[in-house]
C-alpha positions in Angstrom: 60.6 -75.3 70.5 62.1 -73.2 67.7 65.2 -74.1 66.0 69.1 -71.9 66.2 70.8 -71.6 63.3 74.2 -70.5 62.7 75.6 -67.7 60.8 76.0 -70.2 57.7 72.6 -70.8 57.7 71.3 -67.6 57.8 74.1 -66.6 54.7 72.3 -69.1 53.0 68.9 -67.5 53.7 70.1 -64.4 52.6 71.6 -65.8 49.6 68.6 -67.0 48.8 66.5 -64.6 48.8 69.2 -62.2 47.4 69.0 -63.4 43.8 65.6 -62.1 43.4 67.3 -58.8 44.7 69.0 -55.9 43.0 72.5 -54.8 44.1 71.2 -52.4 46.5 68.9 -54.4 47.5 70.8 -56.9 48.5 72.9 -54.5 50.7 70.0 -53.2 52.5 69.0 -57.4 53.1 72.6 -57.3 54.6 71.1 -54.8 57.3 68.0 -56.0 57.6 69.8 -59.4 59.1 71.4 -57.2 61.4 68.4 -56.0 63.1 66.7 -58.3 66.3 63.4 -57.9 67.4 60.6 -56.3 65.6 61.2 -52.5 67.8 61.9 -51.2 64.6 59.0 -52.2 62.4 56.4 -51.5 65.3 57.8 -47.4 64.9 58.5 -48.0 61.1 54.4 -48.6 60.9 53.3 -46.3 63.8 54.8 -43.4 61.3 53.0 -44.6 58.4 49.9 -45.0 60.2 49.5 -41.3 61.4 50.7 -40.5 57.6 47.6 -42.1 56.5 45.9 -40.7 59.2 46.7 -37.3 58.0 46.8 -37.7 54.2 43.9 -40.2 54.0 41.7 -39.4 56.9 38.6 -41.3 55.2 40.6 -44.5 54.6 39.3 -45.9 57.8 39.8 -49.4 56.6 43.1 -49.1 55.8 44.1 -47.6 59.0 42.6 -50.4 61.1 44.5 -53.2 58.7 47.6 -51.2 59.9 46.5 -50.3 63.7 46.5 -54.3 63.6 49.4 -55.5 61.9 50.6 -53.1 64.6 48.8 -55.0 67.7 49.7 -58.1 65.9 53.6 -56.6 66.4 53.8 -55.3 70.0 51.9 -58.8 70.8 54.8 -60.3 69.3 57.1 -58.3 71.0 55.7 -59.1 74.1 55.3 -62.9 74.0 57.6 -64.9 76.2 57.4 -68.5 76.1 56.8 -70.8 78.9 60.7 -71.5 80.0 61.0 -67.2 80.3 57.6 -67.4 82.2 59.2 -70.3 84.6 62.3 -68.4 85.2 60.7 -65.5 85.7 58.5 -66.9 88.2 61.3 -68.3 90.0 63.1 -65.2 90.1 60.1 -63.3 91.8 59.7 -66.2 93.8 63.2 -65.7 95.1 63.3 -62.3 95.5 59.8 -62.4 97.9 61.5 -65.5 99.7 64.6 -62.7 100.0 62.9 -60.1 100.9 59.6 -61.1 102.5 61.1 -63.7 105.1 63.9 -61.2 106.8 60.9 -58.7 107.0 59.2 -61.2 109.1 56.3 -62.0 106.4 55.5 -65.4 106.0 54.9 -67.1 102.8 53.3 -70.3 101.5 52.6 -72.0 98.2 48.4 -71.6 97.3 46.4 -73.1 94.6 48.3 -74.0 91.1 52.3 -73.1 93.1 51.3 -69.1 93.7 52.7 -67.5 96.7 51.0 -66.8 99.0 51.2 -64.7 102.5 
């Protein structure tokens, strides 16, 4: 399970890191801690791949180190852990039970908890 910290904790991160940082530096660290997710990066390196593509076409081995830090991203992006899976499951699992038994469609539990009509 991964760990929450607070806003003083990630000022402290930042502090941290910010003395190895010049003055504009440290601003753009300041809005870099404002951005969630990893949306940003994944387009950030999607650019800079078809810029390599263009200006380096026989780099080949550079492009595939960054067509995988990109798969490496959206996989990330992607990933839920196992409570979002559960809840997810029980939402879908409520919505068929909503949905399917009005419409007359019966529904059991098969093999390892799946629905099943």
């Amino acid at each position: 399970m991964g760990r929450t910290r607070d806003r003083g904790a990630k000022d402290q991160a930042q502090s941290f890191y910010a003395l190895a940082l010049s003055e504009a530096e440290r601003l753009e660290l300041n809005d870099a801690g404002c951005v969630e997710g990893v949306d940003d990066e994944i387009a950030l390196l999607r650019v800079r791949l078809r810029e390599l593509a263009q200006q380096s076409p026989q780099r080949i081995d550079l492009q595939l180190d960054l067509a995988n830090a990109i798969a490496r991203l959206v996989k990330t992006r992607y990933q839920i852990s196992s409570e979002q899976k559960r809840s997810l499951k029980a939402a879908i699992t409520k919505v068929l039970e909503e949905v399917a038994v009005p419409l007359g469609i019966e529904l059991g539990v098969g093999v390892g908890g799946t629905l099943r009509r």
